[in-house]
N, C-alpha and C positions, 0 to 999 in steps of 0.2 A: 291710321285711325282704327281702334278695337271697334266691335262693333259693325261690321260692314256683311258680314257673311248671314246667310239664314240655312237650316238644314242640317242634318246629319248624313243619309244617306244620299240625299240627291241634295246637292250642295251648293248656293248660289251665292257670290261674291261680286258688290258692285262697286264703280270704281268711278269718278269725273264730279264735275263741281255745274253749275247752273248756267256759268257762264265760261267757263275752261273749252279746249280746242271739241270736247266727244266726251261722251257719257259712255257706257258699256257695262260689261258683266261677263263672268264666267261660271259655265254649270260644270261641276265637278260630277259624278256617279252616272250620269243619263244613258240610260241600257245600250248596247250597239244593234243597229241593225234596223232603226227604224229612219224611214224615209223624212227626210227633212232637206227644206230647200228655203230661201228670203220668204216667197208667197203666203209659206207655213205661218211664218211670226208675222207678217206687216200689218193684215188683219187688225189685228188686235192694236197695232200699235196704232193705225188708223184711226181707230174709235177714240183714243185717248189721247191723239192729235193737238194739240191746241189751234185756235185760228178758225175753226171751222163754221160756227156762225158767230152772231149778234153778243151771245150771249155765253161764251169763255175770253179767253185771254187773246188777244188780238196778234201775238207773238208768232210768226210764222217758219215753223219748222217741220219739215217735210219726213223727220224721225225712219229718214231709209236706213234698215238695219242692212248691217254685212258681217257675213257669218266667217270667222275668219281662222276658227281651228274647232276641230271634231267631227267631219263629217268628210267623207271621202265617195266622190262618184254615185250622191246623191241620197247616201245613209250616214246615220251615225255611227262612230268606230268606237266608243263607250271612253275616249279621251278626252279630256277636259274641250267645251264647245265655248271659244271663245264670240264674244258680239259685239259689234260696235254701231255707236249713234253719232253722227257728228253733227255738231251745235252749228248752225250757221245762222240764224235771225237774233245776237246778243244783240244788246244796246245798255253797256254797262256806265253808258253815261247819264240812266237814267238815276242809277244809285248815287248819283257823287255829291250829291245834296246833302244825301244823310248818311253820308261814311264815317261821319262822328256822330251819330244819334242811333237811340237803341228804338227801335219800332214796336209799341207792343201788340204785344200778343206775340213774335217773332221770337227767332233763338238770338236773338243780335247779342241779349244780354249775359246768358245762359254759355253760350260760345266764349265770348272774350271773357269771362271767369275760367270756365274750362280750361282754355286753351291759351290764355293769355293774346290772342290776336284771331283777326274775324274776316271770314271775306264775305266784305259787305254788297257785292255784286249779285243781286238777285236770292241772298241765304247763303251760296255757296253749296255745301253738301246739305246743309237744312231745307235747302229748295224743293219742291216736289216734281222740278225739273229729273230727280232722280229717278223717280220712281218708272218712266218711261224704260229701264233697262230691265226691274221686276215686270213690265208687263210682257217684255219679249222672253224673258225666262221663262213665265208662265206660260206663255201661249206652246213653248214647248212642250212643257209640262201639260198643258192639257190634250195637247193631241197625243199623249202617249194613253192620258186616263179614255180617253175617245175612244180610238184606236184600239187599243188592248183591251180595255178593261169595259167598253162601253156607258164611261161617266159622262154627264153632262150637266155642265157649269153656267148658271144663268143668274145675274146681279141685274138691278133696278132702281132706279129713282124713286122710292114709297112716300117722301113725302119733301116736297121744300119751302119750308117757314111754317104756312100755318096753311100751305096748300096739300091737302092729302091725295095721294091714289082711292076711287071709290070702284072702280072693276078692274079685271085683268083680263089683258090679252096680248098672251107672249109677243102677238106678231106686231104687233103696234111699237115694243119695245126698240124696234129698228129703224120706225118711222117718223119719229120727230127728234129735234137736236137734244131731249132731256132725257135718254133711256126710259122713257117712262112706258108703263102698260096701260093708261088712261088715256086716250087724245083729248076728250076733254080737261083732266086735268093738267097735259101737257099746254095745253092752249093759253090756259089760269098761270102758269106756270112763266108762261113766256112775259103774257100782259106785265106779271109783278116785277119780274125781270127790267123789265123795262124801266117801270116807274124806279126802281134801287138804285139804276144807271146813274140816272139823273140829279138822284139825292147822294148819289157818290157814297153810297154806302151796301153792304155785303148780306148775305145772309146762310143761315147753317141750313142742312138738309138728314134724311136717312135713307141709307141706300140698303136693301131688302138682295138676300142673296138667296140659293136653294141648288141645292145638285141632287142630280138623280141617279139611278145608276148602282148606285151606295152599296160596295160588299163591305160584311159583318168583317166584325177584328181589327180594326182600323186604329190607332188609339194603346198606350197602357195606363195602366189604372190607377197610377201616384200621378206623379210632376210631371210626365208628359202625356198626359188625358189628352185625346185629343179638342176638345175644345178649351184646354186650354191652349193648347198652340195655334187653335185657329185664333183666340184672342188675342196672344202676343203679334201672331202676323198680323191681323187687325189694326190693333194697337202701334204698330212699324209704320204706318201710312199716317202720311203729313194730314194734320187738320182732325182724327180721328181722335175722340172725343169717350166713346162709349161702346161695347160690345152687347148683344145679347145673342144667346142662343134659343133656341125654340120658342116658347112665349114668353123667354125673358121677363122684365120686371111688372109681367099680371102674375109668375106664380106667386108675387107678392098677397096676392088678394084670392090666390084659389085652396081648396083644398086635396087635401092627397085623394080623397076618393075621385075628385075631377083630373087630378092632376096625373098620376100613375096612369101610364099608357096599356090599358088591358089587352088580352091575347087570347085569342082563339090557335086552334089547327089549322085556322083560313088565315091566321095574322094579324095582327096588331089591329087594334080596333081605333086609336087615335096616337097623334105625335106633338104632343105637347110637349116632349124632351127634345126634342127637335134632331130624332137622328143618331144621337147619346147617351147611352148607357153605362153610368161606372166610370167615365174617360174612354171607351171604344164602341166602334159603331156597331149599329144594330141594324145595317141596313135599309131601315127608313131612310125616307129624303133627308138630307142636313140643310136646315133653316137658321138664317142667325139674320141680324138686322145689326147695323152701324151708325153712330152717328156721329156726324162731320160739321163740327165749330163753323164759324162764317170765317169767311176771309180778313186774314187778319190785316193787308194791304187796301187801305180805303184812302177816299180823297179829304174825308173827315177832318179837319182837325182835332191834335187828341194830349195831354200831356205825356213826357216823357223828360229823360233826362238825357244828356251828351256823355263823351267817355270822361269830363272832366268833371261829374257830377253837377253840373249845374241844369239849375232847371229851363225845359225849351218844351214849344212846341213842332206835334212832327205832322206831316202831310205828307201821305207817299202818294208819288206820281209812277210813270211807269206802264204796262200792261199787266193787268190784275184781271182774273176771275172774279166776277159776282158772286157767283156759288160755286165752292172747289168741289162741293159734291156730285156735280154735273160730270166734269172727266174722273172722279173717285169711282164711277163702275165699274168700267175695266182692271183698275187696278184691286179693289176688290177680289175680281173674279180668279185675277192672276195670283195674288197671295193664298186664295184657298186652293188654287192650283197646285202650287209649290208645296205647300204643308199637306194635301192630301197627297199628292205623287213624293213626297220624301216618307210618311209614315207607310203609305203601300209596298215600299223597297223593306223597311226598314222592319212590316210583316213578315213581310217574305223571308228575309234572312233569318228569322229568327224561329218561324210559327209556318214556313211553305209547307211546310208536309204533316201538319195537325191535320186527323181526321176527327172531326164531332160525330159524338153519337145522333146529335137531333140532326138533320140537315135546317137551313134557314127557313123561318116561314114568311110568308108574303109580307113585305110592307105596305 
């Protein structure tokens, strides 16, 4: 299947199906010499876990990565770092109901045109069951930008349904089951959760990202700006709906004397570009927001049609997220990871030894 790989310079390819024996991945480019062990990636994959409370996917998979080539005695040797996930809670008997129905909102239909045949077990490769191998690539990928570069990579639950974030406090983001920076709104969050349960229906969210840290040059200035590849990574994640960078669609309504980020000798005076200049960074923080459709597996009934076109109704049973945007922060965090550590390589190769006349001013 084309289509599987992301990156140029630091290069990640995934591989396994939703309900297949192990998920995995392979990072092709990742520097040698940095310490890498399980502990490094579980982290993360922890967070994006399914099963962990009330309020995801009740599917229990324990997502222990095993790191199974590139790294020798406790670093990496800059050879391809192979990963493996192995699937052990399927229950692909919950799909055989609707192995001749197309689900909407799903690729069921989109797949068997494609493809001419579908594996109807959980999406198969459509599943977001994938995405658990982008978050162990990432998590690599960020303790390199950590580690060397001193970046740091922070996504959030900003809003789910019609429940908003009204303060922030990074530390709370670790304390309740919604990444959220509100516990009140985390609380709101939970109650509506609840009642959606019950009504057997889903709902969409936006998850608010920001990295700190940010060196200038990042980014070239046509077709691969970097905010546009933060979009496309974006955009690669199941459920993901819409991208904005900086204050995205208010510059609808502002103007350029508000909008233009002014500059002192002391430094940027605001970031309403969110970090972006031309397609490369400026060193400011980079801010973008996402948002993520509702789950398109509900208890709902709903029309559709079978592979023999005729008309049926579908009702997916099964283990279903309420909101996919609840486990979409880590995976968030890990594709900005990936795309900001592959255009970092991919500086370097090109622009490592450019000296500027100005040196950077503060963001």
């Amino acid at each position: 299947m084309a289509g599987s790989s992301f990156g140029e310079c630091f290069r990640v390819s995934t591989f396994g199906e939703s309900h297949g024996p192990a998920i995995g991945c392979i990072i092709d480019g990742c520097p040698p010499g940095m310490p890498l062990a399980p502990e490094d990636i579980q982290g993360d994959l922890d967070r994006r876990r399914p099963g962990q409370s009330r309020h995801t996917t009740q599917r229990q998979e324990k997502d222990q990565v095993e790191i199974l080539s590139g790294v020798f005695e406790g670093v990496t040797t800059g050879t391809p770092i192979g990963l493996l996930i192995r699937n052990t809670d399927q229950r692909s008997q919950d799909y055989s109901k609707i192995k001749d129905l197309f689900r909407p909102g799903h690729a069921d239909y989109t797949y068997l045109q494609k493809y001419g045949l579908r594996d109807y077990r959980g999406g198969g490769r459509s599943s977001a069951r994938e995405t658990a191998t982008r978050v162990a690539a990432g998590a690599v990928a960020r303790k390199f930008l950590k580690d060397r570069l001193g970046m740091e990579i922070l996504a959030w639950m900003a809003q789910m349904g019609t429940v908003k974030v009204q303060s922030f406090d990074a530390a709370e983001i670790f304390q309740n089951d919604f990444f959220c920076p509100d516990a009140s709104a985390a609380a709101q969050m939970a109650e509506f959760l609840d009642a959606l349960r019950k009504e057997g229906d889903s709902i969409g969210a936006r998850v608010d990202a920001r990295v700190t840290g940010m060196p200038t040059g990042l980014g070239e200035p046509v077709f691969d700006r970097l905010e546009a590849d933060i979009a496309k990574a974006m955009m690669s994640i199941n459920a993901v709906k819409a991208v904005a960078m900086g204050d995205g669609f208010a510059v609808v309504e502002q103007r350029g004397s508000q909008h233009g980020d002014a500059m002192t000798p002391d430094g940027f005076l605001s970031n309403h570009a969110g970090g972006v200049l031309g397609g490369i960074s400026s060193g400011q923080d980079l801010t973008l927001s996402v948002a993520i459709k509702p789950t398109s597996s509900i208890r709902i009934p709903r029309q559709s049609i079978d592979i023999h076109g005729l008309s049926q109704e579908v009702i997916t049973t099964g283990r279903h997220d309420p909101c996919v945007g609840i486990r979409a922060v880590p995976i968030v965090e890990a594709m900005l990871a990936l795309t900001l550590m592959d255009h970092w390589m991919r500086h370097r190769a090109q622009n490592g030894d450019v000296q500027s006349p100005l040196p950077p001013i503060s963001a």
